[in-house]
N, C-alpha and C positions, 0 to 999 in steps of 0.2 A: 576462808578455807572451808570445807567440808567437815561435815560433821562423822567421826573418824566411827563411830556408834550405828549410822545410820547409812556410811559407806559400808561397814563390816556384815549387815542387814541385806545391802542388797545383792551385795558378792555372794554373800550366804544361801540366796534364796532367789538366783535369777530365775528355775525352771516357775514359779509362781508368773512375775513378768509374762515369759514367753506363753505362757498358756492362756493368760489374761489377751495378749496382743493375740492371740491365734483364734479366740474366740471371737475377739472383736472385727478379723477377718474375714470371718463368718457372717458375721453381718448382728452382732450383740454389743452394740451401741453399751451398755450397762457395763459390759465386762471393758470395752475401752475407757471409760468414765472409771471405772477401777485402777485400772493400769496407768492413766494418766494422773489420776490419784497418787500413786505408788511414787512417779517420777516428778511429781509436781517441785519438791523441796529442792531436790538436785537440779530442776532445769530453773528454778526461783535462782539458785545460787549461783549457776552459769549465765542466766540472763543481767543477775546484780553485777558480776565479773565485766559482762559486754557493755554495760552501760557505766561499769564504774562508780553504781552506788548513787549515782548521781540523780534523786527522785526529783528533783525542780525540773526536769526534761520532758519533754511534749510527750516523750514514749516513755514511761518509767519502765523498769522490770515487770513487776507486774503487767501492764499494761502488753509488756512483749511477750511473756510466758503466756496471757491468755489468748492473745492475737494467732500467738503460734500454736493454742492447743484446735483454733479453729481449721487451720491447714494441716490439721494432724487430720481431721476427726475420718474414721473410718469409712465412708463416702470417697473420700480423696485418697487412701491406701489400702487399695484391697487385702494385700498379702503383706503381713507383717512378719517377719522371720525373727525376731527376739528383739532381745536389748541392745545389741551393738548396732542392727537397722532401725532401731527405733532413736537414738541417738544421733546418727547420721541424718534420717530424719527431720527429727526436732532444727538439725542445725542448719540443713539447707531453709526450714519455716523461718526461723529465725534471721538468717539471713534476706531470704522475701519480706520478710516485716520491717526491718530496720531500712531495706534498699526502696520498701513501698513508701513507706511515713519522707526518707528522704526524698523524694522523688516529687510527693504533693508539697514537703515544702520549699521545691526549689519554684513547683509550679505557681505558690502563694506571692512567689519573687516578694521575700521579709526578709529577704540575703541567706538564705539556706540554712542558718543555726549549723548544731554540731550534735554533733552524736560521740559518746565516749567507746572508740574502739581504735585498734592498735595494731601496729606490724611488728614493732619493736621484739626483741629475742624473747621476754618472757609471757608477750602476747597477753599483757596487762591492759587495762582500759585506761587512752587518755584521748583530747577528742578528736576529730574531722568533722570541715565542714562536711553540710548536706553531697554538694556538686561533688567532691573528694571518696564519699561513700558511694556515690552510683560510680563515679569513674572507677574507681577498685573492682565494682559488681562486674561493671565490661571487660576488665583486663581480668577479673578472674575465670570469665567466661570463655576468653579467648587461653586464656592456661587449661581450661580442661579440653580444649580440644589439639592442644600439645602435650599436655602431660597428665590424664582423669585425677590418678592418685596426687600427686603434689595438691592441685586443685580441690580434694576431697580436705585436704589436710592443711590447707589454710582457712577451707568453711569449717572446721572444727573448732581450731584455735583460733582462730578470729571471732567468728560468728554464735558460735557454742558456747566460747572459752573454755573450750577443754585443756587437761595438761598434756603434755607429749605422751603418758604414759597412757590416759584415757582416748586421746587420739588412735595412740596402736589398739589399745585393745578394739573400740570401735572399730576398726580397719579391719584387724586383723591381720595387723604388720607388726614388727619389732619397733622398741624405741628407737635404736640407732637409726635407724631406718625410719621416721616421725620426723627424725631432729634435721636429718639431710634432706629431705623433703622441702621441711620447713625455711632449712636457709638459703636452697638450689630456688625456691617461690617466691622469697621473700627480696631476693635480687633480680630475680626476672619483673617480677611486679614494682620492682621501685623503677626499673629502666622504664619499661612500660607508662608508667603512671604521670614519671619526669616527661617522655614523648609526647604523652599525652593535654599535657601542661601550655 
């Protein structure tokens, strides 16, 4: 869980964030190195959620947090609009990271290993194989071009480990509305996934 001290910090004190990202939109590499600072511990904690804790894995958390601060870095996003795109963000990197690592090790043919992530209702980490992690990446590719928002919001909760409640806020949709999302995606993609099988 989040550290309830240092969620009530950043709730307290997003316009700091946004000004940090806006500067580093500008093209002040320092001030992004700040602001990825600021969110480093929260995306530590969502990246341990994606992986399940599990550091004996080729990709630990760490390893995905820094992976993904490089597909952040301001070069690759010109225009940063705050903490809710900065989150969405983070969770499509983190997604490209987890679907890249799977991808070279199915290319290793070591039998693809696993990765700790999850469809399941509370979008907790348990694992898939590698092949199972890019097939998900396709069928959620082929969702956003059915449905953006549902698709936004399985890269959250899956890929970020966001809760439903951080999901809406990044969105900027309601819970109710996260949670329907979540189960209207999460049936679409299991048919999908089975097809694909």
């Amino acid at each position: 869980m989040s550290d309830p001290a240092a969620s009530a910090q950043d709730h307290a004190d997003p316009g700091e964030l946004t000004i940090l990202l806006r500067a580093a939109s500008a093209g002040d590499s320092d001030a992004f190195d700040r602001a990825f600072a600021k969110v480093y511990d929260e995306l530590h904690r969502l990246a341990v959620l994606v992986r399940g804790g599990r550091a004996s894995e080729t990709l630990g958390a760490t390893a995905l947090v820094h992976e993904a601060y490089l597909k952040l870095a301001p070069a690759a996003q010109p225009s940063w609009e705050g903490r809710q795109h900065f989150l969405r963000v983070a969770a499509r990197a983190m997604r490209q990271v987890l679907v890249g690592a799977a991808r070279e090790r199915l290319a290793e043919k070591r039998g693809g290993g696993e990765f700790a992530v999850t469809l399941d209702e509370a979008a907790q980490a348990s694992p898939v194989r590698a092949d199972e992690l890019v097939a998900l990446d396709e069928a959620l590719t082929r969702l956003a071009q059915l449905d953006e928002r549902q698709a936004r919001v399985v890269e959250l909760r899956y890929f970020a480990g966001l809760t439903a409640e951080e999901t809406a806020e990044a969105l900027g949709i309601s819970t109710p509305t996260v949670q329907r999302d979540w189960r209207a995606a999460r049936a679409w993609l299991a048919v999908e996934l089975r097809r694909d099988a």
